[in-house]
C-alpha angles and dihedrals in degrees: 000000000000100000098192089068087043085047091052095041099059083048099056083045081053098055098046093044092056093049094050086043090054099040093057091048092058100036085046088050090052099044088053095046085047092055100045085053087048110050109007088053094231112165108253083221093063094049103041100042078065108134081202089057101055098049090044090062090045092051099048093042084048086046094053091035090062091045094062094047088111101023110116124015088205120039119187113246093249090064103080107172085055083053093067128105114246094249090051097054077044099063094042101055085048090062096045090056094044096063094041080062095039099047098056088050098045086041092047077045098064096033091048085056088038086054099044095048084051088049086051093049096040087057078060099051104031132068109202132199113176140174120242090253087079135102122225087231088054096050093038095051092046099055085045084054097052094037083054086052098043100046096045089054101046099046074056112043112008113090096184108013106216108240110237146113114268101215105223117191114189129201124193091237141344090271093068092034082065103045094052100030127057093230118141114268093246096055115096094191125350135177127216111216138176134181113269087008130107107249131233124224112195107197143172107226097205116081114242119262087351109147101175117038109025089186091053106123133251141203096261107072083058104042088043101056083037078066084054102048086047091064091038080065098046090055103186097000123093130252084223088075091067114066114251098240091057093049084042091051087046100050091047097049084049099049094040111069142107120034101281078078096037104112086046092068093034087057092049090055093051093045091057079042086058099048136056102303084204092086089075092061093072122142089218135028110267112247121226100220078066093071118123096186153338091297101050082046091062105044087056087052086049096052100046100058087047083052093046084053099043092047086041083057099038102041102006133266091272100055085075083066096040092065095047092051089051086052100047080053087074093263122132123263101239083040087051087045098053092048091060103042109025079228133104109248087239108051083045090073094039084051082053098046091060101051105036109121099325083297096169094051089049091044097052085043082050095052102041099070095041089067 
């Protein structure tokens, strides 16, 4: 058996191999991204800004481009990586490498200084009362994630930001949230709010069912202070005016963006997937002091954020706001609405019944194999 043929012969396996296994990591990469853009409505700009992206891709094109160091003994001319001396593949793959390694670290640099200038404003902003359960990384990355939230809302929809301290009391989990609070047993955070009064935000700190990183954060801190920001906008007026499943919607469009939340929504989807999808083609919103239970709770979550995105695509992000501000002029909600829209609130949910993700096609798929 003449090894050297056999030799050559594994490494030219080798090499294809690694450029088929490369090129269906990165065309897989891209597919997925592409998907998520597609049909979860996440803006391209979020994704591919990623500092984890970019080095992802270096690192696969350097991993298929060392595989194919001894491919070949004769490349054609045309190929010119294969040209190249090995010293020269060598290098740069070394580069290549190098900035995959230097661009995460330059990247977790900024945003590091971005977070701890958001912690020392937030000390400003934030009045916090915890319970000894919780870390100081807990505690520290949920006030940087409501500072995040708060700042970014305000600079967008807050003409004249009103100048007090948001109390913030923080519980290690639900569990405790609901021993020492008097917050219904389905609600996982709440905030009690009043016009011309500071409001209170009453959080867990540990993310729900996360075994790795417990200072990981969650939606609340975000939809909470959205609530906030809400009745910042409505100045004298009460949230009471605006139905609870529209300030709802609004809170969770605007806490569950990005990709840090992606496989939130992603799980909300999947659960209205699970159930009856029946329950979208409704002639009214549901109403949350309806629930019967956990489940009910957290169809009407689920809902409101998949109405939030269907009335951002349909009238703008910032018609959510519109409407708030109308009604925070004195002005009723369905008027304010209406004003907005050009759309009863009503037949607006109907509108987005219909076209939320082919429900009636998967509600008659649904139902036909029920009978």
């Amino acid at each position: 058996m003449n090894w050297g043929i056999l030799i050559k012969v594994l490494k030219r396996l080798l090499s294809i191999v690694g450029s088929i296994i490369s090129f269906s990591f990165f065309l897989g990469i891209i597919s997925i991204l592409s998907a998520i853009v597609l049909v979860d409505r996440v803006k391209p700009s979020i994704l591919f800004n990623l500092y984890v992206l970019i080095p992802i891709i270096i690192l696969l094109v350097a991993f298929s481009a060392f595989l194919t160091l001894k491919g070949r003994s004769k490349k054609p001319k045309s190929d010119w990586f294969q040209n190249w001396s090995k010293k020269r593949k060598i290098t740069v793959i070394a580069i290549f490498v190098s900035i995959s390694i230097v661009v995460p670290l330059a990247t977790r640099t900024i945003s590091y200084s971005n977070d701890q200038r958001l912690l020392e404003d937030a000390t400003k902003q934030f009045q916090v009362e915890t319970t000894s359960g919780a870390s100081r990384g807990q505690i520290e990355n949920t006030l940087i994630e409501l500072e995040r939230q708060l700042t970014e809302l305000r600079s967008k929809y807050v003409k004249r930001a009103p100048i007090y301290l948001i109390k913030v009391r923080m519980f290690v989990n639900e569990s405790e949230l609901h021993a020492n609070t008097s917050s219904p047993a389905w609600a996982d955070a709440y905030v009690q709010t009043a016009p011309g009064q500071p409001p209170i935000i009453y959080l867990p700190v540990e993310p729900q069912n996360q075994r790795f990183d417990k200072t990981a954060p969650t939606p609340n801190p975000a939809h909470e202070i959205t609530h906030v920001v809400t009745q910042e906008v409505l100045g004298t007026q009460s949230m009471k005016l605006i139905p609870t499943f529209f300030n709802e919607s609004l809170a969770q469009y605007e806490s569950l963006g990005g990709l840090s939340s992606l496989f939130y929504r992603l799980n909300l989807r999947v659960f209205l997937l699970m159930q009856d999808p029946s329950m979208v083609l409704r002639e009214r919103p549901p109403r949350l002091d309806q629930a019967a239970n956990q489940k009910d709770v957290d169809i009407f979550y689920a809902l409101s954020y998949e109405y939030a995105r269907y009335f951002a695509d349909k009238y703008g992000e910032k018609g959510l706001w519109l409407v708030v501000e109308e009604v925070g002029k004195g002005i009723d909600f369905d008027s304010a609405f209406t004003d907005v829209t050009g759309k009863q609130y009503v037949d607006s949910y109907i509108d987005f019944s219909k076209h939320w993700l082919f429900a009636p096609v998967i509600v008659n798929y649904y139902q036909s194999n029920r009978s």
